[in-house]
C-alpha positions, 0 to 999 in steps of 0.5 A: 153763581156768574156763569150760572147767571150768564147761562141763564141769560143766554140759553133758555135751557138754563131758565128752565132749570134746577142749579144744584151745587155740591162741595167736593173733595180733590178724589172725587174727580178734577178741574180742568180749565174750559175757557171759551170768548164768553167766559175765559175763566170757565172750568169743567169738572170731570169726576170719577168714572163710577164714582156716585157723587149725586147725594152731595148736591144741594138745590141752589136755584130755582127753574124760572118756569117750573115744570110739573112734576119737577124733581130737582134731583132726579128720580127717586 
């Protein structure tokens, strides 16, 4: 939740939108190391080419400004 909390505080993209997070397993993809000045333990996860990961995800936060019409999972 620190980078979520970081990024919301430096790009108003992020204020304006649904943090969801999921727990997934080592086959579904991997963790690369992504450090930037800002943020040296950053890391990005690459999944699966083709691999549908989206059921996994949870809503974890909130936008700060709702939009109308939101769905935080995307379109049914």
């Amino acid at each position: 939740m620190e980078a979520v909390e970081h990024g919301r505080k430096i790009y108003d993209r992020f204020r304006n939108s649904y943090i969801v997070v999921a727990t997934l397993d080592a086959t579904a993809g991997e963790v690369l190391t992504t450090p930037s000045r800002n943020q040296p333990q950053h890391a990005t996860f690459w999944k699966v080419h083709g691999l549908d990961v989206s059921g996994s995800f949870e809503l974890a936060l909130e936008p700060d400004v709702p939009q109308l019409d939101d769905d935080p999972l995307g379109p049914a």
